[in-house]
C-alpha positions as CSV (number, residue, x, y, z in Angstrom):
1,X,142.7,325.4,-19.4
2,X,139.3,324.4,-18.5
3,X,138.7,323.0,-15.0
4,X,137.8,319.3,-16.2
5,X,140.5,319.2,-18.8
6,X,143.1,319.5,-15.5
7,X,141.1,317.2,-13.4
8,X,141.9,314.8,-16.5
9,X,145.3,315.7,-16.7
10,X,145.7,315.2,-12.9
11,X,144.1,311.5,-13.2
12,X,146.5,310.7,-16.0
13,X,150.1,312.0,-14.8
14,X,149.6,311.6,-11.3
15,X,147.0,308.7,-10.4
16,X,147.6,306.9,-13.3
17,X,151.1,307.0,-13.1
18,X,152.6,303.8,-13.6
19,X,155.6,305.5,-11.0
20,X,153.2,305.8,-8.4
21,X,150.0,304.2,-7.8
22,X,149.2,303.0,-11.7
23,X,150.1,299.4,-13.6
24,X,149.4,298.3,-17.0
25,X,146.2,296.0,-17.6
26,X,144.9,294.4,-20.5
27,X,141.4,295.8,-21.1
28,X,139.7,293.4,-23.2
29,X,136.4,294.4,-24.5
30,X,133.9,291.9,-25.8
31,X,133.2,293.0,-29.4
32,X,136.5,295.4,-30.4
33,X,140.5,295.0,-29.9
34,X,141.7,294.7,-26.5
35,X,144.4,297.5,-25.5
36,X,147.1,298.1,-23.0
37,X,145.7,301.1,-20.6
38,X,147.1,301.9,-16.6
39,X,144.5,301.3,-13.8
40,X,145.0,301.8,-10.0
41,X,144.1,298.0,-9.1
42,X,142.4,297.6,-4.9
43,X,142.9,293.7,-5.0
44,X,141.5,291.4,-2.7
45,X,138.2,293.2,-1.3
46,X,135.8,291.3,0.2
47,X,131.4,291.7,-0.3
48,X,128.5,290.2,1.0
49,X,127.2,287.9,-1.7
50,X,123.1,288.9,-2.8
51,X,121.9,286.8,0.4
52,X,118.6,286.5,-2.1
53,X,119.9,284.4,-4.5
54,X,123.7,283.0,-2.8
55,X,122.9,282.1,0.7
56,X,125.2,283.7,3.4
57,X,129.1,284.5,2.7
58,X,131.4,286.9,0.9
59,X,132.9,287.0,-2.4
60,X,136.5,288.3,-3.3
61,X,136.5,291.2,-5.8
62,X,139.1,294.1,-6.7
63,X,138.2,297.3,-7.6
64,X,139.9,299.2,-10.9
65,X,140.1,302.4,-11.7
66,X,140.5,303.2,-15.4
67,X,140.1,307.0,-17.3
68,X,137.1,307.9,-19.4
69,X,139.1,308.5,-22.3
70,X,139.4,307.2,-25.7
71,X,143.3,307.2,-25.7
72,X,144.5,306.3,-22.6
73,X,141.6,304.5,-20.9
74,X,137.6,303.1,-22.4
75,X,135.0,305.8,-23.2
76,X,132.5,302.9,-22.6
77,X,132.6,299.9,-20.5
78,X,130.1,297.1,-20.8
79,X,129.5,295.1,-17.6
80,X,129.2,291.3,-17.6
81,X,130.9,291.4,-21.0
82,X,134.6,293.5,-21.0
83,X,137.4,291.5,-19.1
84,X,140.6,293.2,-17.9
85,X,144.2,291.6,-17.6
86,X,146.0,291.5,-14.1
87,X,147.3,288.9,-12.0
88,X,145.8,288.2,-8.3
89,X,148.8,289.4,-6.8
90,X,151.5,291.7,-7.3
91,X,153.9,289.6,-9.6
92,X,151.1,286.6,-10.2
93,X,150.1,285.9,-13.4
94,X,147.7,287.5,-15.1
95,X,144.2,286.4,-15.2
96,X,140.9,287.8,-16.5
97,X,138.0,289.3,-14.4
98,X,135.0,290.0,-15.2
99,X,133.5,294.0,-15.1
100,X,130.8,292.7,-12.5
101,X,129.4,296.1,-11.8
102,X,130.4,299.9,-12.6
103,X,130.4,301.7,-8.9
104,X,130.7,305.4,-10.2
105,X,132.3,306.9,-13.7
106,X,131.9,310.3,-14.3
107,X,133.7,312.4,-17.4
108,X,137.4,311.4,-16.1
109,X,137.2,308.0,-15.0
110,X,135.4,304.4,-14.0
111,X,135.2,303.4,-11.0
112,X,134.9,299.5,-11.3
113,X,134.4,296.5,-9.5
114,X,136.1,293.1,-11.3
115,X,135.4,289.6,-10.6
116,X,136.8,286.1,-11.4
């Protein structure tokens, strides 16, 4: 088995499991079906808003981690346009954010940051 086929592998039964760090999301691209795929979800993170164009203060984002795969995650995410599905807070109810800006991907996953 090739190296990046494991790293894969690792990402998708360990990371990505829904028994350990993983929960199910709605990914919901603009122009195709949505689909149920697992994400590691960092809720709650605060950034300094672009003082250029916002003034001073922060704005609340979470950060989602998704696969780079076809099956089990998006090959391609589109940024101010795809939505995924998760509530707020553990047990909330799901709302949509916003893929504000990709932060790294590389051939086994995204690396995302989501807004309201």
């Amino acid at each position: 088995m090739a190296f990046k086929s494991m790293v894969l592998s690792d990402v998708q039964n360990a990371v990505l499991n829904s028994d350990e760090f993983a929960e199910a999301v709605i990914y919901k691209p603009l122009a195709a079906a949505q689909k149920s795929i697992k994400a590691v979800v960092f809720r709650n993170e605060l950034r300094p808003i672009d003082l250029m164009t916002a003034g001073r203060g922060l704005v609340k984002t979470c950060r989602v981690i998704i696969t780079n795969d076809a099956t089990t995650g998006m090959t391609a995410v589109n940024k101010g346009q795809d939505k995924i599905l998760f509530p707020e807070v553990d047990g909330g109810t799901p709302i949509d954010w916003l893929i504000h800006r990709v932060i790294g991907s590389d051939f086994s996953v995204w690396d995302l940051e989501v807004i309201k």
